[in-house]
C-alpha positions in Angstrom: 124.0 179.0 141.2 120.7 178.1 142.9 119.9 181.9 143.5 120.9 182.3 139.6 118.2 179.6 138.4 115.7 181.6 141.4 116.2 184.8 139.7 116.2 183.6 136.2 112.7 185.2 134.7 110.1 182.5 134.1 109.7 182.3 130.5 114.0 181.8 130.7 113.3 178.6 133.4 110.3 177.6 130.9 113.1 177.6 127.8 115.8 176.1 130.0 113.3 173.0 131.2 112.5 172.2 127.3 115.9 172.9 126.5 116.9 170.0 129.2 114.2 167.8 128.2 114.7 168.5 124.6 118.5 167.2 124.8 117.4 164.2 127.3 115.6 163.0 124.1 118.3 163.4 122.0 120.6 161.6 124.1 118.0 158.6 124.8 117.7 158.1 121.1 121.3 158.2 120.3 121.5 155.5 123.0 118.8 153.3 121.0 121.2 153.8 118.4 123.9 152.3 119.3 122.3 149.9 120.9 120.6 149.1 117.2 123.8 149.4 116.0 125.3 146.8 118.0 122.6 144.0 117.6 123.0 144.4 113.9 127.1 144.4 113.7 126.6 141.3 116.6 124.1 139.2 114.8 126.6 140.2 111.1 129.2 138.8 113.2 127.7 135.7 114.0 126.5 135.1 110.1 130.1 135.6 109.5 131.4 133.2 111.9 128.6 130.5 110.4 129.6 131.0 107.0 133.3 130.2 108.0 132.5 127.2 109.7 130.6 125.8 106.8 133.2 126.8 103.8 136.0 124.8 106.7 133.6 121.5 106.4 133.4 122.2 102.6 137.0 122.9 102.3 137.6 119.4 104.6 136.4 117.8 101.6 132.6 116.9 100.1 130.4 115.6 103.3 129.0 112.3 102.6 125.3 111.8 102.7 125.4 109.0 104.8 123.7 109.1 107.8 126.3 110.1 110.6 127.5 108.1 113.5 124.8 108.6 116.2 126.7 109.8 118.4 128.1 112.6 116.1 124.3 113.4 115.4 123.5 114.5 118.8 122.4 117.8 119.5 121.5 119.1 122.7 119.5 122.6 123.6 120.0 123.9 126.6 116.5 126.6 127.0 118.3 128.7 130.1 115.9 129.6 132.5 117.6 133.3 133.7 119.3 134.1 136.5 119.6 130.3 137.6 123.6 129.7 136.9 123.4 129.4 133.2 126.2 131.7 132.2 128.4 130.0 134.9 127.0 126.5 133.2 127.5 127.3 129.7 131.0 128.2 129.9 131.5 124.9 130.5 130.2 123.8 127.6 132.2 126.9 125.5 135.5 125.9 127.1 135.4 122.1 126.4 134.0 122.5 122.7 137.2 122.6 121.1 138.5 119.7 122.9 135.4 117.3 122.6 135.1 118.4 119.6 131.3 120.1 118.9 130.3 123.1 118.8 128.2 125.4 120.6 125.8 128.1 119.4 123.6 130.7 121.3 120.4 131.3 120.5 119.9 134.9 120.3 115.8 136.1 120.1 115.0 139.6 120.1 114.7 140.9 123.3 115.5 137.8 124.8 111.6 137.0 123.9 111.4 133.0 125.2 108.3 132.4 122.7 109.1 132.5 118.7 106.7 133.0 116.3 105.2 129.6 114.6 107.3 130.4 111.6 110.6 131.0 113.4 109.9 127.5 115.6 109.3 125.9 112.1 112.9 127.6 110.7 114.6 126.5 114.1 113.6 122.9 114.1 114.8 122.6 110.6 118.0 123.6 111.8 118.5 121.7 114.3 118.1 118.8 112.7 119.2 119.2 109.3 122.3 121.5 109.9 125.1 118.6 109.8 128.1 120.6 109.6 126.9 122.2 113.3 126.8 118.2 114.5 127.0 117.5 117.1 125.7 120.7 118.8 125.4 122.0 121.8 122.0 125.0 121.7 121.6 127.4 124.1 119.2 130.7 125.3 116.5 131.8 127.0 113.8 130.1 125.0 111.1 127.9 126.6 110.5 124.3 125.7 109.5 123.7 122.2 108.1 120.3 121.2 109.9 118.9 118.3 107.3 115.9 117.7 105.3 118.2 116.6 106.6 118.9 113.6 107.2 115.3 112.3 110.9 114.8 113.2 111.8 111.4 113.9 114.8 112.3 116.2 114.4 114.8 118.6 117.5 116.7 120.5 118.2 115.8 123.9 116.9 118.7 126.3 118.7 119.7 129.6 118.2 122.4 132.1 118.9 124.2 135.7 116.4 125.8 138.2 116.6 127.5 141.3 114.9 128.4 144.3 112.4 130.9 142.9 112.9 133.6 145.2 116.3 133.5 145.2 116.2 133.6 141.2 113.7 136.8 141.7 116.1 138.6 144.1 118.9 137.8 141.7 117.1 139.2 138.7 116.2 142.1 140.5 119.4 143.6 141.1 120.9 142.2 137.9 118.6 144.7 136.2 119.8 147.7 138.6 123.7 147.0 139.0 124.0 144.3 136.6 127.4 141.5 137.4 130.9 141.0 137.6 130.6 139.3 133.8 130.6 142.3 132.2 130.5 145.3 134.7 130.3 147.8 132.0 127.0 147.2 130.6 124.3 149.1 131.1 121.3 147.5 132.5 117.5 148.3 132.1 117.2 149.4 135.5 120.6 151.0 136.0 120.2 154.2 138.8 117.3 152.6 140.7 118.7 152.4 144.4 115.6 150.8 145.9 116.6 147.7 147.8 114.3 144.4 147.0 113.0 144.7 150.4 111.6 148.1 149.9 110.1 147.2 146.6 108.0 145.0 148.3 106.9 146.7 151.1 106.1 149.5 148.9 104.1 146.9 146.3 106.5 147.3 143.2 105.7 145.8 140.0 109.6 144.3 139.7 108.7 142.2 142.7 105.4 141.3 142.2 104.6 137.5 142.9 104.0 137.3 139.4 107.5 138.1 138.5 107.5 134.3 139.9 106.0 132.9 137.0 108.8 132.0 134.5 110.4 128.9 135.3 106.6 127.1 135.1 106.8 128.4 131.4 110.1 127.4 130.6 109.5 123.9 130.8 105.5 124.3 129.9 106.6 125.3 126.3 104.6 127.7 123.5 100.9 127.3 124.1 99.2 130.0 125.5 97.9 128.8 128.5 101.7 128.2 129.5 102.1 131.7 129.9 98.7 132.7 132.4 100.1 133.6 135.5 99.0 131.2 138.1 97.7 128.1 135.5 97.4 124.9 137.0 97.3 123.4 133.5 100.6 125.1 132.9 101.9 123.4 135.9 101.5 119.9 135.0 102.9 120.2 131.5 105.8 121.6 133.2 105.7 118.5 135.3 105.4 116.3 132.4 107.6 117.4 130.4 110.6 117.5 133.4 109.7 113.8 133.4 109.8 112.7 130.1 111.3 115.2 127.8 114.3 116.4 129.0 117.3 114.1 130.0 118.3 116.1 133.2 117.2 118.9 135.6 119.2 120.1 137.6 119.3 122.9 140.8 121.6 126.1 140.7 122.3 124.9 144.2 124.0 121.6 143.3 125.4 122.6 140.0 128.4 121.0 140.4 126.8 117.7 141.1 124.5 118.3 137.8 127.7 118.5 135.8 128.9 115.1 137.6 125.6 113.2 136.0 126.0 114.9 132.4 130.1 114.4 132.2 129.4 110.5 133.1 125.9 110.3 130.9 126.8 112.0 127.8 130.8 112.0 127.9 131.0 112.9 123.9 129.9 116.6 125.5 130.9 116.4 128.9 134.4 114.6 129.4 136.4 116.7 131.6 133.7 119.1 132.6 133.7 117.9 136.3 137.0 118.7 136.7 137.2 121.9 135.0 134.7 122.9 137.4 136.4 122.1 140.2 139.7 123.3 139.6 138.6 126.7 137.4 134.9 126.9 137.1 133.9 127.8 140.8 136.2 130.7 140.6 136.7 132.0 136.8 132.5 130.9 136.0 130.3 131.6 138.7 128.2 135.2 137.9 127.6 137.4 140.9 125.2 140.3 140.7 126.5 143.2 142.1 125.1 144.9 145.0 122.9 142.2 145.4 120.7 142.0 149.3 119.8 139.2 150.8 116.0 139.4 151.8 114.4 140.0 154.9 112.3 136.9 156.5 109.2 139.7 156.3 109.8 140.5 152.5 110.3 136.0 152.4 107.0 135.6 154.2 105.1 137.7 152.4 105.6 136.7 149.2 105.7 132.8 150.1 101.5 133.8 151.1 100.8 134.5 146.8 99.9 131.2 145.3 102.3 131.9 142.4 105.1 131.1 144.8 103.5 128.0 146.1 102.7 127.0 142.5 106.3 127.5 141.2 107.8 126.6 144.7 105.8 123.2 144.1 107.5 123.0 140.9 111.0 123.7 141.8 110.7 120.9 144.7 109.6 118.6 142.0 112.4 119.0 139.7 114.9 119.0 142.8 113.2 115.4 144.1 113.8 114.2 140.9 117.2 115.3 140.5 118.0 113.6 144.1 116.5 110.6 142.8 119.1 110.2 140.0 121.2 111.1 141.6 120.7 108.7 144.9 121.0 106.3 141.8 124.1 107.0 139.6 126.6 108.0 142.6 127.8 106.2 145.9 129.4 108.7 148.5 132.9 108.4 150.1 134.5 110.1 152.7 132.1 113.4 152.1 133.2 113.1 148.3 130.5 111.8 145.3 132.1 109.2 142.9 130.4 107.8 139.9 129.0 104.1 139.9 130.9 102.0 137.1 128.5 100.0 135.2 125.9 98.0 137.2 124.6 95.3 134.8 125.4 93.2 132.6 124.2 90.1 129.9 124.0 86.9 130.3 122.1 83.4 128.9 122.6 84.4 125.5 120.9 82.2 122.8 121.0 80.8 119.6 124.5 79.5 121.4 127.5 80.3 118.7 128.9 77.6 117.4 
């Protein structure tokens, strides 16, 4: 075959190589197709599946206007920082919604983009707060912190989250995007076909391993203003910072998930009841995500990328969250014979006045 294609005259190759290329195209924009196709029939799905919820609540009978019962007016959002256990976390959430009664929604942007437009944050804080038949709720995607405050709302939602080691969340993403994960193995992924190891991506000085592939979790938590997003912002840092501390409930690490779970199922119990448990028993083996094919890291390919000051900014960061996390911890749980058990209630009232007669 080889000394066919040798042989073949040259303005025959020159028709075969446009030929090729010509049906490469056609095949890529079939693909984009489909792939069109199936965002529109999944987001027609997920209309559908709103619209049934809310003609159930109106068939339950007229819903009062009364405010509801506070703790049936909680919502929690959940803005998933990739490749940091969130899949693994969330089906938590999807597999005690039924029981616990709320219900959970995913937050699907195009092309996973983690920053909406001003108009789509003014549409999604409306929801969130007015959409009582979703109540409670339980809000999650890959969008990064959005400050509700801002837009007059007197209650805002309670705001959770995980991180992880940054590098380890890199490597993670790296091969996800080359050989995607056991959650749905027959995906195709962006990078699907690319053999090069992590290792050789940076030695070579890839793009898709550049320290500033570092820079997301920092943004996450920063929220929607610009500077949030300059690689390497020191400003961006301490918002991040700031808003660990005092806008989100709890932050926890990929590497002691299950002990995050612990604090939430004891903290917020209308969501959580039974979670700690159901990730013992099940989640540890039917939850946790594992990219495929994925290589540990050499210490050289470690090394070098712990000498950009991205990774010692959003290494900085990540120790942050995880002192804090240790800290409530350290505080909500005693430890017993290697196992963590939840301290009961720790105070109480007392010299109560007027006296009742």
């Amino acid at each position: 075959m080889g000394l066919l294609r040798i042989m073949m005259p040259p303005k025959l190759q020159l028709l075969a190589v446009v030929a090729f290329a010509v049906a490469m195209l056609f095949l890529e924009n079939q693909i984009q197709k489909l792939e069109e196709s199936r965002s529109k029939l999944e987001r027609a799905i997920a209309r559908h599946e709103v619209r049934e919820i809310e003609q159930r609540h109106t068939m339950d009978g007229p819903r009062q206007e009364a405010a509801l019962d506070e703790e049936e007016d909680m919502v929690i959002i959940y803005n998933r920082v990739p490749k940091t256990a969130s899949t693994s976390f969330t089906n938590i959430a999807y597999d005690l919604c039924a029981k616990n009664k709320y219900h959970v929604l995913h937050i699907n942007t195009t092309k996973n983009n983690p920053v909406m437009s001003l108009q789509d944050q003014v549409r999604f804080v409306k929801n969130i707060t007015s959409w009582k038949e979703m109540k409670p709720g339980f809000y999650h995607g890959h969008v990064s912190y959005l400050d509700f405050a801002k837009f007059g709302v007197k209650k805002k939602p309670i705001y959770i989250n995980v991180i992880r080691d940054p590098i380890e969340r890199l490597v993670s993403y790296y091969y996800f995007l080359r050989f995607g994960d056991d959650y749905r193995p027959g995906l195709r992924r962006r990078k699907q076909g690319d053999k090069k190891t992590f290792d050789e991506c940076v030695a070579e000085g890839g793009s898709d391993c550049a320290p500033e592939k570092l820079w997301l979790q920092i943004p996450f938590f920063c929220g929607h203003s610009s500077e949030c997003w300059n690689v390497g912002s020191r400003w961006a840092m301490d918002q991040a910072k700031y808003n660990l501390i005092n806008e989100y409930f709890l932050v926890g690490v990929t590497e002691e998930l299950e002990d995050f779970i612990m604090l939430l199922e004891a903290a917020l119990p209308r969501f959580f009841r039974g979670a700690t448990e159901l990730y013992r028993t099940v989640g540890k083996k039917s939850h946790l995500r594992k990219t495929t094919e994925k290589k540990l890291p050499t210490k050289q390919t470690i090394a070098k990328l712990q000498q950009s000051d991205i990774w010692k900014m959003e290494n900085e960061f990540y120790e942050f969250a995880l002192e804090q996390f240790q800290f409530i911890r350290a505080h909500a749980v005693r430890e017993k014979d290697g196992d963590l058990y939840i301290l009961a209630q720790n105070f109480f009232y007392e010299k109560i006045y007027p006296k009742s007669n």
